[in-house]
N, C-alpha and C positions, 0 to 999 in steps of 0.2 A: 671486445673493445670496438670493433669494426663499428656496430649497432649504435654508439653510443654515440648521441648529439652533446657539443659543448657546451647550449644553452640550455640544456636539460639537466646539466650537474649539479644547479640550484634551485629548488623547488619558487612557487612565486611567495610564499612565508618566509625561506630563507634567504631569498632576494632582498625581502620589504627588512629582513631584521639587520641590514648593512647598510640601508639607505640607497639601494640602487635601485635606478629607472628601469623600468620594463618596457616593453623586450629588449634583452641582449642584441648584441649585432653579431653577427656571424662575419669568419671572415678565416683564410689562411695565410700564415705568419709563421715560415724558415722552418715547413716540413708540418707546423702544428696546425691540426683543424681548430680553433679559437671562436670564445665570445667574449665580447667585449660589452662591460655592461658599465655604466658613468655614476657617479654621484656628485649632482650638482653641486660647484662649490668645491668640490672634497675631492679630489682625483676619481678613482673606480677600483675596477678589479675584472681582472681576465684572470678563462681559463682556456687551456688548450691540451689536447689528445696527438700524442706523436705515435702511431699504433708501427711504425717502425726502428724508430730509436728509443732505446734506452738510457736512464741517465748519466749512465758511468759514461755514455756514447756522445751525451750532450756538448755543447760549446760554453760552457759555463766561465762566466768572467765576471766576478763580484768582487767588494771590498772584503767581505770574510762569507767564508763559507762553511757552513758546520752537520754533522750529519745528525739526521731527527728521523724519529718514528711517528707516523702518519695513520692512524686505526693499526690495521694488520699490515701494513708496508712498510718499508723503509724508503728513505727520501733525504734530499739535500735543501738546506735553506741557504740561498743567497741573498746574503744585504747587499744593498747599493748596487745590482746588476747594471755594468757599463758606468761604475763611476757617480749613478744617480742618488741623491742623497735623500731621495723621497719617497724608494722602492722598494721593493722586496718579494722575491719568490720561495715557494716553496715546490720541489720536483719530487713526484714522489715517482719509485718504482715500483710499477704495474708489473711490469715481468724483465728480467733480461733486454729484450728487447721492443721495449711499447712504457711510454711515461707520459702523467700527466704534469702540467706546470701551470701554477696556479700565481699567480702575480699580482698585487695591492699596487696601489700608488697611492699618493695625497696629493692635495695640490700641488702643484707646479712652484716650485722655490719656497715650498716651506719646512723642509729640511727633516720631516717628520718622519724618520725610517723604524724610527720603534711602532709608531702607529700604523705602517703600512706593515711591518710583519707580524702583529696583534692582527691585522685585517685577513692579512694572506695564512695564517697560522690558522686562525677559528673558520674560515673560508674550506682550506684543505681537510679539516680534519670532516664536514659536514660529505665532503664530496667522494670522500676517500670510502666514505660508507655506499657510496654507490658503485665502485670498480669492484668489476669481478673478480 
């Protein structure tokens, strides 16, 4: 996990079949090494590497949360992270203690939470193929 870059979790074909802009940004956000990549117009979608927390260990506060299978992981979906109505994560667990979280958005007040976790859901399952 150590090794693994967060803008390297999405190849640059599976970038282009989301509609997001290349390159990602890099950046870290409450423990998670993250990339943040935009789709004009349309919110984005991050992902982030917590290679010390786990997700049972996370800070998780969503409108509903429900537990999912991710490739060969298990994982937590949360809609509306913090109330938002246009977001949605998906955390999968890596190990015990090391998660990744994978997070859609849509534009800004368009309410669209089905379509951010349709983005965060086909997002994770691509990436999830790449954790060791």
């Amino acid at each position: 996990m150590k090794s693994l870059r967060p803008c390297d979790l999405l190849t640059e074909s599976e970038a282009f079949s989301f509609g997001l802009k290349l390159p990602g940004e890099a950046s870290m956000i409450v423990g998670f090494n993250t990339c943040d990549w935009i789709i004009p117009g349309n919110g984005g979608l991050n992902a982030g590497i917590n290679i010390d927390t786990g997700v049972k260990d996370l800070n998780i506060n969503g409108d509903k949360e429900s537990d999912v299978k991710v490739g060969k992981f298990t994982g937590v979906k949360v809609e509306g992270q913090d109330g938002s109505k246009d977001n949605c994560s998906i955390l999968i667990a890596v190990s015990e203690t090391s998660s990744v979280a994978v997070t859609a958005n849509m534009r800004a007040g368009s309410g669209d939470r089905a379509g951010a976790c349709e983005r965060a859901t086909k997002a994770a399952d691509l990436i999830a193929q790449k954790l060791p």
